[in-house]
Rosetta silent file (secondary structure, phi, psi, omega in degrees, C-alpha in Angstrom):
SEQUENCE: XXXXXXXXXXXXXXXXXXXXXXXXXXXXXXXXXXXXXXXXXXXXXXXXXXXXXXXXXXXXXXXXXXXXXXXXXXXXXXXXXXXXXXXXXXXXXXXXXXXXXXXXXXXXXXXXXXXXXXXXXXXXXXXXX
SCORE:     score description
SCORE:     0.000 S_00000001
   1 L     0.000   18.599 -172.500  -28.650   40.720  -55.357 S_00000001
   2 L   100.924 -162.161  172.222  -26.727   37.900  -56.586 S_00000001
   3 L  -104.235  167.839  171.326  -23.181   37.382  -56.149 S_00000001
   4 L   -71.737  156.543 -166.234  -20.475   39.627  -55.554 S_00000001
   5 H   -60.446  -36.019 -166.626  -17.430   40.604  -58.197 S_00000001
   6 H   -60.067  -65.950  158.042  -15.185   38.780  -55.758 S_00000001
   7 H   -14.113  -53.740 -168.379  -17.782   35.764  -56.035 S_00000001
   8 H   -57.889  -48.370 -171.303  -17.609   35.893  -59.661 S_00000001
   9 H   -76.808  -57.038  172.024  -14.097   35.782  -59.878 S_00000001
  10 H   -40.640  -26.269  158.314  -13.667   32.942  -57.661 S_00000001
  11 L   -89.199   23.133  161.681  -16.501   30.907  -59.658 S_00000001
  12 L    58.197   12.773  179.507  -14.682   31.078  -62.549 S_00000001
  13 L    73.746  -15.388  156.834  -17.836   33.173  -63.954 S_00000001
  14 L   -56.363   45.529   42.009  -19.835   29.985  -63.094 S_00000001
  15 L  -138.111   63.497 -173.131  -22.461   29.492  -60.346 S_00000001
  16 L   -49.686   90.757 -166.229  -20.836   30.366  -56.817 S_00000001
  17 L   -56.998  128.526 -165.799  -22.262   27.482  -54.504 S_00000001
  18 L   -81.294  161.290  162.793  -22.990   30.452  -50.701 S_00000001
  19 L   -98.222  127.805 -171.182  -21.416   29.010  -47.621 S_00000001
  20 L    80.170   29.258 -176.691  -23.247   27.549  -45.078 S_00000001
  21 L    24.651   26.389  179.969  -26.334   28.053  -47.073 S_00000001
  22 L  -115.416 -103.542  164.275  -27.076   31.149  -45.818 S_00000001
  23 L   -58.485  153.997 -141.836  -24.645   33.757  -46.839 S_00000001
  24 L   -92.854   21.038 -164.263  -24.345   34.105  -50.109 S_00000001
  25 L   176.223   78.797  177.743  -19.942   34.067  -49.683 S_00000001
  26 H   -31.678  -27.301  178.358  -17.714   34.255  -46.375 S_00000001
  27 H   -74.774   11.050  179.338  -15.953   36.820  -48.325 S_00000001
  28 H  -131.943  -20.193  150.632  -18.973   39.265  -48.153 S_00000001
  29 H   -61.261  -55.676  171.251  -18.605   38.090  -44.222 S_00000001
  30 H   -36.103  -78.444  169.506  -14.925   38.647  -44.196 S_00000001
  31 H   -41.395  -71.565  141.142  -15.053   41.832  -45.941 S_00000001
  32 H    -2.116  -93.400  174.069  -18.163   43.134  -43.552 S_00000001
  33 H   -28.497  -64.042 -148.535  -15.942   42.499  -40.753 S_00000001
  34 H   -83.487  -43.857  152.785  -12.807   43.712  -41.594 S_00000001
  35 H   -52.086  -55.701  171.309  -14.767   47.244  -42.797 S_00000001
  36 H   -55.662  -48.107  177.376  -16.574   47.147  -39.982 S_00000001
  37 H   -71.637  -41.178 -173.248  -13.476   46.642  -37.195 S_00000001
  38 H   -79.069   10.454  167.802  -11.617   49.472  -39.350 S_00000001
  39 L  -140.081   31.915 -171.529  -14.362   52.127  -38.724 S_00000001
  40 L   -98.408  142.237 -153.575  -15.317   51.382  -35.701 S_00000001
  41 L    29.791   41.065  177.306  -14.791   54.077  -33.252 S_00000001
  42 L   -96.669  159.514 -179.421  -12.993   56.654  -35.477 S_00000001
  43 L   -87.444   97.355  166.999  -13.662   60.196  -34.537 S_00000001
  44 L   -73.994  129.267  173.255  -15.173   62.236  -37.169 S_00000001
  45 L  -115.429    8.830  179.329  -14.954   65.895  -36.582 S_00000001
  46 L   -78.183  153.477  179.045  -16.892   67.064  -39.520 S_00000001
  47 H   -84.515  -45.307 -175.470  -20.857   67.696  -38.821 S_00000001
  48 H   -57.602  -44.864  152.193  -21.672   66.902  -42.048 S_00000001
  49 H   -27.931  -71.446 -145.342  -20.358   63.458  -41.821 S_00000001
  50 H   -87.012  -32.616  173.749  -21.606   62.892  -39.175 S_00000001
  51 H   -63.544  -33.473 -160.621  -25.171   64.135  -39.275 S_00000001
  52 H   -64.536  -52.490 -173.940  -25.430   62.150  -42.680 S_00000001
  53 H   -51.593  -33.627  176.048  -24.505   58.926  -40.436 S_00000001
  54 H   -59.006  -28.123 -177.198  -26.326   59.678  -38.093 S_00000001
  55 H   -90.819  -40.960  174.299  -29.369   60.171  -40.109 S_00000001
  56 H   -61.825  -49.797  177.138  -28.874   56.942  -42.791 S_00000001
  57 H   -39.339  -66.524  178.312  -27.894   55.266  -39.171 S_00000001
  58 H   -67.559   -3.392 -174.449  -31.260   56.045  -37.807 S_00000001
  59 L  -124.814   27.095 -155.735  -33.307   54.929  -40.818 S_00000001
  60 L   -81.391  -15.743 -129.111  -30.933   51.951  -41.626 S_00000001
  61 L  -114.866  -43.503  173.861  -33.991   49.327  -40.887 S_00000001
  62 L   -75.752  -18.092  179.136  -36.164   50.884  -43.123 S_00000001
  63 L  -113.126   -1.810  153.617  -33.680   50.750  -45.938 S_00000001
  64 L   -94.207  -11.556  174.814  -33.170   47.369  -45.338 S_00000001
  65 L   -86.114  -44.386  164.703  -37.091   46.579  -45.472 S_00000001
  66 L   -47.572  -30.037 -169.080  -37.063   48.443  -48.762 S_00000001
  67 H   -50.711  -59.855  178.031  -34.280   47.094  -50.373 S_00000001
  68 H   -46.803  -30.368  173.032  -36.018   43.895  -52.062 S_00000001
  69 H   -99.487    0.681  145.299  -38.632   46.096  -53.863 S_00000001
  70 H   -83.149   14.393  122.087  -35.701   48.459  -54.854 S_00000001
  71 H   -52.076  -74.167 -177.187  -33.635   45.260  -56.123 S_00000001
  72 H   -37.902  -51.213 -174.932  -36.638   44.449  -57.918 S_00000001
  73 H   -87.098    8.215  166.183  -36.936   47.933  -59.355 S_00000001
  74 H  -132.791   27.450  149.699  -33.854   48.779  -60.508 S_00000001
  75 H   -61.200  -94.741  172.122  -33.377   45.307  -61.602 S_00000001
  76 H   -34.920  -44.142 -165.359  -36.262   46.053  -64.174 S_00000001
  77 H   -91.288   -7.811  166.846  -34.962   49.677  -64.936 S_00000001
  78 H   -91.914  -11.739  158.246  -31.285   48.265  -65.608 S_00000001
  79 H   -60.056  -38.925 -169.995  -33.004   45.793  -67.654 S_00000001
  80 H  -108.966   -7.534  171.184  -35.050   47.921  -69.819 S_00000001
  81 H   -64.225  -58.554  178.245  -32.120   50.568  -69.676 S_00000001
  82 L  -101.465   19.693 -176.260  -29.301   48.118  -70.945 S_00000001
  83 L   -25.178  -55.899 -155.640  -30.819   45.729  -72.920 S_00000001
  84 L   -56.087  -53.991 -173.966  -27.565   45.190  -74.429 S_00000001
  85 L   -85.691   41.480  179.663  -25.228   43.953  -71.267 S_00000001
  86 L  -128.275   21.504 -179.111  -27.811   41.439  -70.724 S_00000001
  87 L   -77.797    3.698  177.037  -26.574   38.655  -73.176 S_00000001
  88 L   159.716  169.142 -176.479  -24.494   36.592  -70.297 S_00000001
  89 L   -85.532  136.892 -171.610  -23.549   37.843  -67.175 S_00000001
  90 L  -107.506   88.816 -114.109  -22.202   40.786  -66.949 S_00000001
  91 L   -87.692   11.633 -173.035  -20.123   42.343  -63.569 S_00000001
  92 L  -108.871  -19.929  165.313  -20.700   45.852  -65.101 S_00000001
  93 H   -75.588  -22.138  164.414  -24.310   45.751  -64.217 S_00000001
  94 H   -78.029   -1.736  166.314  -23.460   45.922  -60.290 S_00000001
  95 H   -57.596  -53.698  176.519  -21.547   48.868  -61.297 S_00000001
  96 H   -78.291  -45.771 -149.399  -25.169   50.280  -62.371 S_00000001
  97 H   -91.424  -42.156 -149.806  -27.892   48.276  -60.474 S_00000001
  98 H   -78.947  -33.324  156.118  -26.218   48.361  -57.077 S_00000001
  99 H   -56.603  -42.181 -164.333  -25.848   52.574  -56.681 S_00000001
 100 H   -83.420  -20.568  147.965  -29.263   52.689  -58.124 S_00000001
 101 H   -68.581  -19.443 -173.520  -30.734   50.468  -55.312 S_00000001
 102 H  -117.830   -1.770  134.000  -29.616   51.895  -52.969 S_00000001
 103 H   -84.628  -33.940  160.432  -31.254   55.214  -53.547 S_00000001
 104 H   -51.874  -65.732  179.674  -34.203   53.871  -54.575 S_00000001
 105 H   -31.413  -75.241 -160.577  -34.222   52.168  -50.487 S_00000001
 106 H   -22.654  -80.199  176.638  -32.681   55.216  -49.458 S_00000001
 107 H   -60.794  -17.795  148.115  -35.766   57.261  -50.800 S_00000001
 108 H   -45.731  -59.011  171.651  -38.309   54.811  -49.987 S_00000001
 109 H   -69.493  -35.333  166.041  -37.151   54.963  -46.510 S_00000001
 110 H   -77.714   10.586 -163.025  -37.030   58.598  -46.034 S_00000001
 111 H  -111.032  -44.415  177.667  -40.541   58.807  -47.720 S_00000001
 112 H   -81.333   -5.787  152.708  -41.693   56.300  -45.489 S_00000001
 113 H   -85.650  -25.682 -176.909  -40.582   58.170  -42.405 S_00000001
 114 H   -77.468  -51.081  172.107  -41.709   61.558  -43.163 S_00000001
 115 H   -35.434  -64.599 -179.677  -45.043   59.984  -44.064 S_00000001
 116 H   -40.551  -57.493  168.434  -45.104   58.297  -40.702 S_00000001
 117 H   -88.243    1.172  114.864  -44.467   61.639  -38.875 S_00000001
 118 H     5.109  -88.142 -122.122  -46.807   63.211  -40.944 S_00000001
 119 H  -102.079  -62.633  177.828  -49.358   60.866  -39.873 S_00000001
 120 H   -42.958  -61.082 -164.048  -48.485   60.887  -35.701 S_00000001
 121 H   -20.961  -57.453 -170.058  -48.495   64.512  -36.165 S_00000001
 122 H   -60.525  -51.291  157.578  -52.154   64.475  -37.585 S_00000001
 123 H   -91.318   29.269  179.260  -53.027   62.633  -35.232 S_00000001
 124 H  -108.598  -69.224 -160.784  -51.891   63.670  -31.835 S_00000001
 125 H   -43.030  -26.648  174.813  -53.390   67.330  -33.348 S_00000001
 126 L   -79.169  -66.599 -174.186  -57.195   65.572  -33.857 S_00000001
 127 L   -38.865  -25.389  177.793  -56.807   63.951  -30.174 S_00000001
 128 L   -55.883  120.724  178.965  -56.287   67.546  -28.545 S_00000001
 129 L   -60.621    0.000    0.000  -59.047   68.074  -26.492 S_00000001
């Protein structure tokens, strides 16, 4: 999706060369980590918590195969939405684009799972002798 605000700031609002030519910023590694070691094994005792991880947890694959056509599409819809903040770059569009992607995946992925068991469903019920 581009770079990150921290990116931004560190490039001086200029081009942020990724490290290692891969990621697009050890700081979006860094950060990863460091979120990741602080929530790793905490105990949640709420259900609701925990079913929602559990359920974005199980479908996180699917919302990562989606994501690029929801970047693309809420790319375009912050685009035809904002004409205005699009005159240089602006860090207030990841503010916009970046919630809005990730509900678009989100729904993509649960759409594309229900379909799927749908679909077994249908077809374990035609196989019954």
């Amino acid at each position: 999706m581009g770079m990150s605000l921290l990116d931004f700031h560190f490039a001086g609002g200029g081009p942020f060369r990724g490290i290692g030519g891969g990621y697009g910023s050890i700081l979006t590694v860094i950060i990863s980590f460091s979120i990741f070691g602080l929530l790793y094994k905490i105990d949640l005792h709420s259900r609701v918590i925990n079913s929602v991880l559990s359920f974005v947890g199980a479908i996180t694959l699917e919302i990562y195969l989606c994501y690029m056509v929801a970047d693309k599409l809420s790319g375009e819809i912050v685009k035809d939405a904002f004409p205005q903040l699009l005159t240089g770059y602006h860090a207030q569009l990841y503010f916009i684009q970046f919630p809005l992607c990730f509900v678009i995946a989100l729904l993509f992925a649960v759409t594309y799972k229900l379909t799927y068991a749908v679909v077994v469903k249908l077809i374990s019920l035609i196989n019954q002798p």
